[in-house]
Each structure stands twice: as C-alpha cells, then as structure tokens.
N, C-alpha and C positions, 0 to 999 in steps of 0.2 A: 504494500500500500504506500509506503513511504517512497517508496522506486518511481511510482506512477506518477504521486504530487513532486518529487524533485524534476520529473521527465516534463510535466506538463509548465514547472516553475520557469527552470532554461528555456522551452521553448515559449512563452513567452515574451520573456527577454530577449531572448535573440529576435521574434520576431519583429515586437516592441522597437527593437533599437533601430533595425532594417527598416523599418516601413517610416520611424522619424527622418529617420537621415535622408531617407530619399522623398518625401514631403518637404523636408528642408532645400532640396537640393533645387526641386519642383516648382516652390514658391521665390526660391532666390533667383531663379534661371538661370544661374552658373554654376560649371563647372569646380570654381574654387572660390572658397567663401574666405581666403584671406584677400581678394585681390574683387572680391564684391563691395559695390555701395553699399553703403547704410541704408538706403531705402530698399533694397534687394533683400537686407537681412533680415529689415522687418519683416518685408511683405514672406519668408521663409520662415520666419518668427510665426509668422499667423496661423500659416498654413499650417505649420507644425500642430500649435495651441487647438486649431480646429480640430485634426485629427485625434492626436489625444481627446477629445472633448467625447467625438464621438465615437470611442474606444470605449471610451470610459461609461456612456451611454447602455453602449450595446452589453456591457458587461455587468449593467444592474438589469438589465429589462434581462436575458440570460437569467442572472439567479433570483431577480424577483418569479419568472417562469419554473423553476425549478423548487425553490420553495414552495411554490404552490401547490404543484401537483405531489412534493412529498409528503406537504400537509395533507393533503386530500385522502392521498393514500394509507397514512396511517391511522386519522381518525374518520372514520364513515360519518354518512350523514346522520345527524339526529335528527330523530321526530317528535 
C-alpha cells in the first residue's frame, strides 16, 4: 500500500513539475527565460498560476467524487 501512495506521490510530481514548466514556457513564448522580458515572465507567470488553479480544481471535485460514493457505500440509505 505504501508502494502505490509513494508511486502515485512521484508521479505527480514529476508530472506536476512537466506540465508547469512547459505552461511556463507556453505563456513566456520563449525559449529561454533568462534572456525573456518581464512582461513574457509574467504573462508565463499567469499561465502557470492558471494551471495550477485548475489542477488544483480538478483534484477536489476528484475527491469531493470519491468521498461521496464511499460515503454512500458504506452507510445505506435510511428510512
């Protein structure tokens, strides 16, 4: 059990970190962010913040979904 939460932790992360930097990269439209404007960093800045935003979204509606139904399933309906 603990295999599966370390396995699902890293990939995450990894994927977490991949999908930032290239939103970052997406929004700055360059190649190299030392030799980018400031106004490029932002607008990469943003896009980032977006993403994350709705990462972060999709991963409570996820376990808002999930608690639900293991509510569901452990206590039946009363009548």
């Amino acid at each position: 059990m603990s295999g599966m939460l370390n396995l699902s932790r890293n990939l995450g992360l990894i994927t977490g970190a991949s999908v930032m930097g290239a939103g970052f990269a997406l929004g700055a439209a360059t190649a190299s962010s030392m030799a980018a404007r400031p106004e490029a960093v932002a607008a990469g800045m943003q896009l980032t913040f977006v993403v994350a935003a709705v990462l972060i979204v999709g991963a409570l509606v996820i376990t808002f979904v999930s608690y639900t139904i293991v509510r569901r399933t452990i206590q039946p309906d009363r009548q």
